[in-house]
C-alpha positions in Angstrom: 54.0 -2.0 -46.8 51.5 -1.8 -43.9 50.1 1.0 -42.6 50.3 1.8 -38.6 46.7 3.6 -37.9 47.8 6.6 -35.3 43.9 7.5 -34.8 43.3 5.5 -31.9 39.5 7.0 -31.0 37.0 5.0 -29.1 36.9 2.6 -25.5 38.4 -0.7 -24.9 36.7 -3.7 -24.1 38.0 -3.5 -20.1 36.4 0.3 -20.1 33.4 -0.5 -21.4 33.0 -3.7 -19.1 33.9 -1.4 -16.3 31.2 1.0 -17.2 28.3 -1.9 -17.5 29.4 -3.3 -14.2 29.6 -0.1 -12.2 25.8 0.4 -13.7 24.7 -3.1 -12.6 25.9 -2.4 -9.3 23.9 0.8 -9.5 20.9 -1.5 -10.4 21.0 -4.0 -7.6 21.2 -1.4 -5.0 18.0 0.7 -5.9 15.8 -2.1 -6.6 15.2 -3.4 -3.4 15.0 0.5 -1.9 12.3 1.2 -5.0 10.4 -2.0 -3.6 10.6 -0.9 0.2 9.2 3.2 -1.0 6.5 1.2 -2.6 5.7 -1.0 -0.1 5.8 2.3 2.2 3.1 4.3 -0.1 0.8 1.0 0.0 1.0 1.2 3.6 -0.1 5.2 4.1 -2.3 4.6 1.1 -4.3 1.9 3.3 -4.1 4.0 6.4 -5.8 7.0 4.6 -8.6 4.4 3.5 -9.1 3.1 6.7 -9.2 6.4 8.0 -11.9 7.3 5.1 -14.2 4.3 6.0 -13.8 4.9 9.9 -14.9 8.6 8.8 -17.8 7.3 6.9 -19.0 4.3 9.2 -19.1 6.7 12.3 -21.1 9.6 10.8 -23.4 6.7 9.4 -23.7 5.7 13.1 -24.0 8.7 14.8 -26.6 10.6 12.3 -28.7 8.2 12.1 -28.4 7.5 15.8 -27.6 3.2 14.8 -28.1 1.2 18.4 -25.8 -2.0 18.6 -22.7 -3.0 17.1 -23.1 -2.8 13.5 -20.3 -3.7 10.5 -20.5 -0.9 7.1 -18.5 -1.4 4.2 -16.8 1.3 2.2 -15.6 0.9 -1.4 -13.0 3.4 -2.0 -13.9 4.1 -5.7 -17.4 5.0 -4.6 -16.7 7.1 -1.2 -19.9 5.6 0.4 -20.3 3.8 3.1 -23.4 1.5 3.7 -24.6 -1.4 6.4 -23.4 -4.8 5.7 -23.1 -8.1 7.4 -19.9 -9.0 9.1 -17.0 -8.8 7.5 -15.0 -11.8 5.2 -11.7 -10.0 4.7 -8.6 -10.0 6.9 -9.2 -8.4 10.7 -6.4 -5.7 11.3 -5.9 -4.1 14.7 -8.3 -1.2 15.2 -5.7 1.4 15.4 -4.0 2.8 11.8 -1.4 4.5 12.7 -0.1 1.0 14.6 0.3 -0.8 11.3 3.4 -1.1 9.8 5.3 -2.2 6.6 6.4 -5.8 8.3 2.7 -6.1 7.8 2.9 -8.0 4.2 -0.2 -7.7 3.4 -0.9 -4.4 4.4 2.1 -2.9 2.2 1.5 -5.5 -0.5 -1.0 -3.7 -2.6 -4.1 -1.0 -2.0 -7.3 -2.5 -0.6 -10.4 -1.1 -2.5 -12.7 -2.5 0.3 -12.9 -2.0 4.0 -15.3 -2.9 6.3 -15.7 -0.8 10.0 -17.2 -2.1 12.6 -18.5 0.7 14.9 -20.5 0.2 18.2 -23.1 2.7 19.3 -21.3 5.2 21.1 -19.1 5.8 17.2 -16.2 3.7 18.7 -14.4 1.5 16.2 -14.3 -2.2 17.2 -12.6 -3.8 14.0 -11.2 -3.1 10.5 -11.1 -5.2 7.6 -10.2 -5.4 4.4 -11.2 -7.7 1.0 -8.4 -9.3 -0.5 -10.4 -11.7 -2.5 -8.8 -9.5 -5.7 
């Protein structure tokens, strides 16, 4: 004599393949929007460091009272700025707040080193950045 079972608890296969579908679909849409918000927070992160080292470079400048175009370096991890010879990295355009993420390697990953140069008068001619890492 066989035995029906009536206790029918659980999910079928089609539900559960339903369930890890919908959550791949899930997947594939937020990874490329997680890459773009990171690609955005390199960007502002670089600004801000730019902005730092312009900071830095023009106060060296201007309190010291530099004449001539000169080129400082500022390492991030150490705050400081200090005269250097030109530059090696990448030029950018001298204005921050024009960069954007379209601007690979800006938004790629967070530069540790930026070099400003600064004429006399504590304008900014140029901005660089070491991507030798």
């Amino acid at each position: 004599m066989t035995k029906k079972l009536n206790n029918k608890k659980g999910f079928t296969l089609a539900e559960l393949l339903v369930v890890v579908a919908i959550i791949a679909v899930l997947v594939a849409v937020s990874i490329p929007i997680f890459s773009a918000q990171t690609k955005k927070a390199n960007l502002a992160t670089n600004q801000a460091n730019a902005r730092a080292a312009k900071a830095a470079a023009v106060t060296e400048v201007l309190g010291n009272g530099a004449t001539g175009e000169q080129t400082f370096v500022y390492t991030i991890a150490d705050g400081k700025s200090s005269s250097t010879s030109p530059a090696v990295g990448s030029s950018t355009t001298t204005d921050p707040a024009a960069w954007t993420v379209n601007d690979s390697e800006l938004a790629a990953k967070v530069y540790q080193t930026w070099y400003v140069t600064v004429g006399s008068d504590g304008s900014v001619k140029s901005y660089s950045y070491d991507n030798a890492k």
